[in-house]
N, C-alpha and C positions, 0 to 999 in steps of 0.2 A: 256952274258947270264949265263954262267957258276955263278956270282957274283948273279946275283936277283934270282938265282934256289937256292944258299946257302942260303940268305937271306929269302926267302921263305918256306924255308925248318926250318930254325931256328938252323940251324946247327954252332955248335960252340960259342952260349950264353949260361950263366949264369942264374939262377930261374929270378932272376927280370929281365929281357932282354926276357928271353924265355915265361913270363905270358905275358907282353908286348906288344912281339911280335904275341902272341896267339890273344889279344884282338882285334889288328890291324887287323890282317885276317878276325876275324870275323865283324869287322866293315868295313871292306875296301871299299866292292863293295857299300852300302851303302852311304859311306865319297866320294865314287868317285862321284856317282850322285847330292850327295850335293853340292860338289865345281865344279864339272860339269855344272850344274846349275845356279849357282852362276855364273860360268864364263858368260854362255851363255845368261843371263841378261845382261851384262855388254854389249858384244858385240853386243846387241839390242838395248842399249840403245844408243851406238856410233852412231852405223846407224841409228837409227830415229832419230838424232841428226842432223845430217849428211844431210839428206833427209829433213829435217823440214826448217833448214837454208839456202840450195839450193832453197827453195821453196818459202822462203819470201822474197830471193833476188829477184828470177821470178815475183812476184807477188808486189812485191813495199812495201814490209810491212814493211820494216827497214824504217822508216819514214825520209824522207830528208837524207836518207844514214848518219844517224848520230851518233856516238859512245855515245853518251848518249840520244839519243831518240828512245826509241824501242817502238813497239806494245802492248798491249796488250798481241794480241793472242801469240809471242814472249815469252814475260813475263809467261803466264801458263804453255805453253812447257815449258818452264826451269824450271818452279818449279816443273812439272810433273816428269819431267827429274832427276831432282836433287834425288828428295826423291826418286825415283827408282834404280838409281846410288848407291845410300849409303843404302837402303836396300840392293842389292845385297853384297856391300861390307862388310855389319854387318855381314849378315850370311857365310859369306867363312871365317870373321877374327873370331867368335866363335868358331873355331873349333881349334882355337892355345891354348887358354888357356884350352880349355876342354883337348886335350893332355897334357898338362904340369901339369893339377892337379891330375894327373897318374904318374908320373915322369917320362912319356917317351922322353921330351925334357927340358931341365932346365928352372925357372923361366924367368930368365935373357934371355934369348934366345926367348923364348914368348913373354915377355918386347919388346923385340927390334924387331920382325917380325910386332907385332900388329901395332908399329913408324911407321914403314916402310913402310907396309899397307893402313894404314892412311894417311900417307903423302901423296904416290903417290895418295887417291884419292881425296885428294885436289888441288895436281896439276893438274890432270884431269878437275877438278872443274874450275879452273882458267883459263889454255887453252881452254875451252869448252866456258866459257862465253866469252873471248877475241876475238873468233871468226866471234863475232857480230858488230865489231869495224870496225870501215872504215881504219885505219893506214893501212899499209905496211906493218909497217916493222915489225918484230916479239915481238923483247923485248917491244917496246910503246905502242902492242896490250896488252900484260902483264903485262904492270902497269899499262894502265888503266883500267882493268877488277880486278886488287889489288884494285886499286881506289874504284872501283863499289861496292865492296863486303868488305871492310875492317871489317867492322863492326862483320860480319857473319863471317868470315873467323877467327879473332880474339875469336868468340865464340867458331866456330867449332874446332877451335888447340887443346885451353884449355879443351873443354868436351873430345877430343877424345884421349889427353896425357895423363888427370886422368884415363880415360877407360884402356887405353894402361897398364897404370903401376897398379890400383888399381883392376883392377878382373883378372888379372893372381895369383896377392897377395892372393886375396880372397878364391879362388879357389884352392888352393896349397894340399896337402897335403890330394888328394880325398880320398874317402872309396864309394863303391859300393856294399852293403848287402843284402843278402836277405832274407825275412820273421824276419826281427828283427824291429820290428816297435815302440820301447822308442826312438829312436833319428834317424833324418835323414826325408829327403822328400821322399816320394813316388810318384815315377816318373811313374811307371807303372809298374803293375804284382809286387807288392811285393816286387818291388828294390828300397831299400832305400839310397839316396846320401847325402853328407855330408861332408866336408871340414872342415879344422882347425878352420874358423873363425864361420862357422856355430854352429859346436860343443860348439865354447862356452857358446852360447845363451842356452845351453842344461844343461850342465853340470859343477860342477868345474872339480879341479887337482882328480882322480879317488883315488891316492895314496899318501893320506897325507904324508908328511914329514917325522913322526916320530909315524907313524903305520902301522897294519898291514892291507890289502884291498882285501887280498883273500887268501885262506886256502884250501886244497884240496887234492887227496889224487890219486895216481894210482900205478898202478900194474906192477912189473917185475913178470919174469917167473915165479917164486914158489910164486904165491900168496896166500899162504896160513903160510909161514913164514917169509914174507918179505915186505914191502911198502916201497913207495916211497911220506913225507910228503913235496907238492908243498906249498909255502909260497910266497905271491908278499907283496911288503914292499914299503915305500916312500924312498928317496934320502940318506936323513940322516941315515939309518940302515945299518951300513954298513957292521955287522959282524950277524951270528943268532946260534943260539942252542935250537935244539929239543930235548925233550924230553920223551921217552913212562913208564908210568910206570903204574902194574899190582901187584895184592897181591904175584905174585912170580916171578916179573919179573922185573927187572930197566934200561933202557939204556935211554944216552944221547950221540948225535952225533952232531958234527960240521953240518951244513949245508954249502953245495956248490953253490956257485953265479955263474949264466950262464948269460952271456949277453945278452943285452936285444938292439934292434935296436935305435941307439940315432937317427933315423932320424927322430921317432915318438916325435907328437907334446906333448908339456910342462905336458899339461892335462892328457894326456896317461903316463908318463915318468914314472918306475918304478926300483924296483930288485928284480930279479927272483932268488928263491933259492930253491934249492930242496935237501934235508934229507931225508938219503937212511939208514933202519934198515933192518937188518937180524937177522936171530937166533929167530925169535920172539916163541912164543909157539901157536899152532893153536887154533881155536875155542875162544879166550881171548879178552877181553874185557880190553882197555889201556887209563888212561886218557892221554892226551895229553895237553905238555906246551910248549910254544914258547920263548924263552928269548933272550934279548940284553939288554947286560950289568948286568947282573945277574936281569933283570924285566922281569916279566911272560908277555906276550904282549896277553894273547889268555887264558880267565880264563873257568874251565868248559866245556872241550871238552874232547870227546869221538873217539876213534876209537876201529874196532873189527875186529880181524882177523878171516879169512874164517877156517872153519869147514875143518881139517882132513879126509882120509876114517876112522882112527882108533875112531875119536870124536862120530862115529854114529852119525849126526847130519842132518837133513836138510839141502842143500845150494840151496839158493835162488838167482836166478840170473836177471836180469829187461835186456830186450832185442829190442832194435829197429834200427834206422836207418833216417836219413834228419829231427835232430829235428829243429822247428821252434820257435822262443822264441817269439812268438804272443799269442794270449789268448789262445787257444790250447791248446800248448805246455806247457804255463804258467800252465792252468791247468789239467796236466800231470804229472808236477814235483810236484804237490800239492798233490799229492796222495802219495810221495813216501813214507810216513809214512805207508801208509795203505800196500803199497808191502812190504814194509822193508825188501830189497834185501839186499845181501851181498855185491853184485857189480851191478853196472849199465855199459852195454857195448853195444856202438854205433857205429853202423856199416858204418860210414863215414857222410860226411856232417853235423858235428857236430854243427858249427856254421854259416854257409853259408857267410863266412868273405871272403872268393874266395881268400884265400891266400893273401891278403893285408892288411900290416902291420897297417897301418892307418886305420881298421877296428876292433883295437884291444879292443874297447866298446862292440864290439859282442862277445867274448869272455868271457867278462869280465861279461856281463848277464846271458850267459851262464851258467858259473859257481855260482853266485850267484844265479841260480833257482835251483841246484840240490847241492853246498855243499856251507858250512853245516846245516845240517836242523834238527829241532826241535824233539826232541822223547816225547813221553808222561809226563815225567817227567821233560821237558824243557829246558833239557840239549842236546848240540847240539854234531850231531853227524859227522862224516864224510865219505861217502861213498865212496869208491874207482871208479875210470873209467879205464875202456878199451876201447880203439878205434883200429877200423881200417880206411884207409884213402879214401875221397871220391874225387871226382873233386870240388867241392868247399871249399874245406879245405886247395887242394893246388892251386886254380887257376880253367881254367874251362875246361881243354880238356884233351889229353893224351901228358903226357911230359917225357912216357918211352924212346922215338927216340932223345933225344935233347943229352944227356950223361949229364944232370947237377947235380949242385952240392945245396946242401943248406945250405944256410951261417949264420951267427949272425945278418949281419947286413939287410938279404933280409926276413929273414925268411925259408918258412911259420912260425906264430906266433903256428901252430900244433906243427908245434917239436920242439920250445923254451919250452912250457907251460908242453908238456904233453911222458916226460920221462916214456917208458913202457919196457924197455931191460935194461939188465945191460950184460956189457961185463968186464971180471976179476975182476968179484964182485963190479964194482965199475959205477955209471952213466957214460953214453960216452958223449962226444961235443958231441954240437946240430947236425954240418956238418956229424960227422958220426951215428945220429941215419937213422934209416929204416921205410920201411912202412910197413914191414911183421914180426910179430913177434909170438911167441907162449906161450901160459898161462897156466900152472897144475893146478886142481884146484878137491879135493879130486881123484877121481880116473879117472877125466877126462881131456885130453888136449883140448884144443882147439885154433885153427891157425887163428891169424889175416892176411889176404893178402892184396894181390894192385893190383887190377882190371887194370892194367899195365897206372897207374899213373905217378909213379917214376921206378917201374922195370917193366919188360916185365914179361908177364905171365909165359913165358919159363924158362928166371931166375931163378924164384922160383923153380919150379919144384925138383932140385937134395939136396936142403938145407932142401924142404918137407920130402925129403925120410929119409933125415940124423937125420932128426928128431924124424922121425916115429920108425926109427931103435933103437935110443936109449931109446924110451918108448912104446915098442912095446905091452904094456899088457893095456892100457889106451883104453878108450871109445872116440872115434876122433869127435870134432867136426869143423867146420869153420865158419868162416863171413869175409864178403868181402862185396864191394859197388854194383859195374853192375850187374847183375843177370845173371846166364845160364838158367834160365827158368822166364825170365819176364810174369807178366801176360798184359800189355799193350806195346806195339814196335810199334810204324810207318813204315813202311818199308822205310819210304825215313831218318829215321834215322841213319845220319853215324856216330855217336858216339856208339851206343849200337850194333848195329846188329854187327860189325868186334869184338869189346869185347867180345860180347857173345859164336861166332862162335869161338873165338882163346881159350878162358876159357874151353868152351868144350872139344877143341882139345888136350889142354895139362892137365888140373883138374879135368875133366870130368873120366877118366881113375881111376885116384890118389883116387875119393873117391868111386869108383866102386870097386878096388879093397881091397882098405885098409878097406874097410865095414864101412867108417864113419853113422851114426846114425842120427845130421841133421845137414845142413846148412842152415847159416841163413843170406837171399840175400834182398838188398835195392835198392836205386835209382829210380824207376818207380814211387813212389809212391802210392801204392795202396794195398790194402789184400791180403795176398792169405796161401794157404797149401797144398802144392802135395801131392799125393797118394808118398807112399815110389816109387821112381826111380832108377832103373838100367839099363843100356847100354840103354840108354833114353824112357823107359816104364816100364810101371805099375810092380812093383815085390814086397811081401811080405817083401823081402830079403834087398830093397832097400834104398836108403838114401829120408827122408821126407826134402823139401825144403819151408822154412818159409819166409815171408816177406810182401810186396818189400817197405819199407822202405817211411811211412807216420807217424812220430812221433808228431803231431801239426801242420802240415802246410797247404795248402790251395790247395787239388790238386782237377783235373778235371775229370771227368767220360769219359771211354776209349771208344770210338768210334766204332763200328762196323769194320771200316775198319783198325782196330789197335789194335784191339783183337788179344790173342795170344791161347787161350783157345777153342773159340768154334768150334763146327764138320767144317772140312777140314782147317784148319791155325795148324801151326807148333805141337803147342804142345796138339790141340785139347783130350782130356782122361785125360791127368795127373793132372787138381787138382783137388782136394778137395771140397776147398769150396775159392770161390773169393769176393772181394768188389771192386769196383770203385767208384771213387766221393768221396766227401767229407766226407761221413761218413764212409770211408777207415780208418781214423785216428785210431792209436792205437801203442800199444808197447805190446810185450809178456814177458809175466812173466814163468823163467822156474824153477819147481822144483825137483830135488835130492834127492831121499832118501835113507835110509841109505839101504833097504832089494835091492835097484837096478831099482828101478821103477820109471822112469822121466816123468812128469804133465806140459802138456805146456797150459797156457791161454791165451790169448789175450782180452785186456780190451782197452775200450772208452779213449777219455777223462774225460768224467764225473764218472770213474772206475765198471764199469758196462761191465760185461763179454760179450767180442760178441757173437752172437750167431754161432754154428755149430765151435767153435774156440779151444775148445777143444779136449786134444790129449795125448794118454797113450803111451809109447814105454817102455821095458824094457831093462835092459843093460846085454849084454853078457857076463859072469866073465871071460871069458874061448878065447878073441879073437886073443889070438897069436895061440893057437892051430888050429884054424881055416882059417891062412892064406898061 
């Protein structure tokens, strides 16, 4: 017991053993009924088998008791038989390669279950019809029931040995995504599948040999003098240098190669490099050059550092949460001309890839819908991202209790692609990047968390404070994935209601006290904007809560019974103004200005401000004297 309560618990795996093992649980009861099922066919059809040839002994139908003269009626039953038999057996053996294109059990290993599978119900087969033989003795009833059937038996081997070795092959190297509809089937709700052999019918090699196939740009701590430029390259690149240069400013850095999972297939195969500048001068405007081998790989690119407090400048910041790279979403990032943010930061669920490496096409859409993108004068620009981490980015539940680790070769492809901390001024291994991290950004911080993903909510809590202490004069903002004030919950929801409850318990306090200004919460899907909240009501004083995180994707209108808003449910009073359903979709745009006065909007997809969605706050110069 002590052995299936650890295994159950998931205690003591690895990220890829511990999503794995996540997925198994949630299919289990399911998979049980299925091969339950299955069985209990099978064991039906013995017995009627059973009963059927008891019966035509009784009744004289084995005509002259003769091992090659049967019935008729004989004859039906077995054909009935048969093909009921080998239905049941298809559907218990589909469920070997469907685990093995997951990699929860090796191809090889699926190969040789599906043999094995197959055989026995051939011998089934053959004992079953030898049955009907007048012999004795056992082996003579066996070969001439071989005899009977050579023909068919000889088919059924060969179809069911190609079966055996050819769709475990096929199937290999799954991807299970959601809301990214360029490649893959749609199985149901917006979950697209797709396999190595599948993909190819889609796409070629993503990363030519001897170029460059994605460009991109994100933010350590002092995003206002420092980026980090992400580069993926083909096979042959095998060294890079970046470039920024400015009418008063020149740097060129090595870039560093971080490994990239070789278990991903050919088409996907890549290197990841990322060029890490500091010292930049704020508010500046850098072209940007990519080089191997002293050749510019990347002509005509732009990037722009974030605005200073001392720059007196607007900063423009693009805000949402679960984008969907479907027409939505698609046209969402088609506006980002018209926001022309300084940064785009997403509040988890970036690519809905569920943390599987072999879904690294959804990544790669990703980024080509938001960098880099055209500015009026046709020169491309590159906007920076900030993320914080959702459950689909690393998989799909809470993997704070497991103690794992993440690796090069498991991923998530989140923390290969998207370096946002530097620790001793320099990028860390993927294994030691985080899911919480914190951004300056002119006179404001603002804390990326982990809705207790990879750490527990409690975790965070003392590195919050270590942090607040040494920028104690800053204007505090957050985002994070789950929400403390969802505007839809099911109550038989046991993913959100224990996050939500434990978030309150320990961050709840954190931004009451430190007088954060807003937090901006996702994952429900759907609109919303509190009345400023403290000690969980209505207060002038209080922090305004933004969200729940519908960036393009296709959500549902919240039910009566899963309201969290109206008179008598939890948080009936505190917002604002709510949307559910599909025309929930939207992303907020926030602006800074330099006199202290911060402008939030929320716009459509079709960029058309929603309505009641704007919102004035002013900032406090003065908030360490006030704490």
């Amino acid at each position: 017991m002590f052995f299936v309560k650890n295994y159950w618990d998931g205690l003591g795996m690895n990220y890829s053993e511990s999503f794995w093992h996540t997925v198994f649980r949630n299919i289990s009861p399911l998979s049980a009924i299925f091969i339950g099922s299955s069985i209990l066919i099978l064991i039906i059809i013995i017995l009627l088998d059973k009963y059927y040839f008891n019966r035509a002994k009784q009744e004289g139908l084995l005509i002259n008791n003769s091992e090659t003269n049967i019935s008729p009626i004989i004859k039906i039953l077995d054909f009935v038989g048969i093909i009921s038999f080998w239905i049941g057996i298809l559907l218990f053996s589909i469920i070997i390669p469907l685990i093995s294109s997951f990699e929860f059990i090796a191809v090889e290993l699926a190969i040789l279950l599906m043999i094995i599978i197959y055989s026995l119900g051939i011998v089934y087969q053959i004992w079953r019809i030898s049955s009907y033989a007048k012999q004795q003795k056992f082996l003579k009833r066996i070969e001439v029931s071989i005899q009977k059937q050579k023909l068919l038996l000889l088919t059924q081997g060969l179809i069911l040995l190609a079966a055996s070795i050819t769709v475990p092959i096929i199937l290999q190297k799954g991807c299970l995504c959601i809301f990214s509809d360029k490649y893959g089937i749609n199985i149901q709700l917006d979950i697209f599948y797709s396999t190595q052999t599948t993909r190819g019918y889609w796409y070629d090699q993503i990363c030519k040999d001897d170029e460059i196939c994605q460009i991109y740009a994100t933010l350590p701590q002092d995003t206002m003098h420092s980026v980090i430029i992400n580069v993926h390259t083909g096979r042959n690149i095998n060294s890079l240098y970046a470039e920024l240069n400015s009418d008063s400013q020149y740097f060129v850095e090595r870039c560093t190669e971080f490994p990239f999972p070789s278990r991903v297939d050919s088409r996907g195969q890549r290197r990841v490099y990322s060029c890490l500048f500091q010292n930049l001068f704020s508010n500046t405007e850098f072209d940007v050059k990519i080089f191997h081998n002293n050749v510019n790989l990347y002509k005509q690119l732009k990037y722009r550092t974030l605005p200073s407090e001392q720059d007196q400048q607007e900063l423009v910041i693009l805000f949402g949460g679960d984008y969907g790279n479907i027409q939505e979403g698609r046209e969402m990032a088609n506006h980002l001309l018209d926001v022309n943010p300084h940064v785009v930061l997403i509040g988890g669920d970036v690519t809905y890839d569920n943390g599987i490496i072999h879904c690294y096409y959804s990544q790669d859409q990703f980024i080509k819908s938001f960098s880099p993108y055209k500015q009026k004068n046709n020169i491309l620009r590159i906007v920076p991202f900030i993320f914080s981490v959702g459950n689909h980015d690393v998989g799909f539940n809470d993997y704070s209790n497991y103690n794992i680790t993440v690796s090069d070769e498991d991923g998530p492809l989140y923390f290969t692609y998207y370096p946002m901390k530097l620790v001793n001024n320099s990028i860390p291994q993927i294994k030691d990047r985080t899911t919480y991290n914190y951004h300056i950004m002119q006179n404001l911080i603002l804390f990326g968390l982990d809705t207790g993903y990879l750490h527990s909510h409690e975790s965070q809590v003392q590195w919050f404070k270590d942090i607040i202490s040494q920028y104690p004069d800053y204007t505090r903002f957050a985002h994070y994935h789950v929400p403390m004030y969802p505007t839809c919950a099911y109550k038989s929801d046991t993913g959100l209601w224990p996050k939500l409850l434990t978030a309150q318990k320990y961050w709840l306090p954190l931004f009451d006290d430190y007088k954060f200004k807003a937090v901006f919460e996702n994952h429900v899907h759907q609109f919303k904007r509190t009345f400023p909240i403290k000690n969980g009501k209505r207060d002038n004083l209080g922090t305004v809560y933004f969200g729940d995180g519908s960036m393009g994707i296709k959500s549902t209108k919240c039910t009566n019974d899963a309201t969290t808003y109206q008179d008598g449910q939890p948080f009936a009073g505190l917002f604002d103004t709510v949307i559910t359903g599909q025309e929930s979709n939207h992303y907020w745009v926030l602006h800074s200005y330099p006199n202290g006065s911060l402008h939030y909007e929320a716009r459509s997809p079709n960029y058309q401000i929603i309505v009641n969605s704007t919102y004035e706050q002013k900032i406090n110069l003065s908030i360490k004297d006030d704490l």
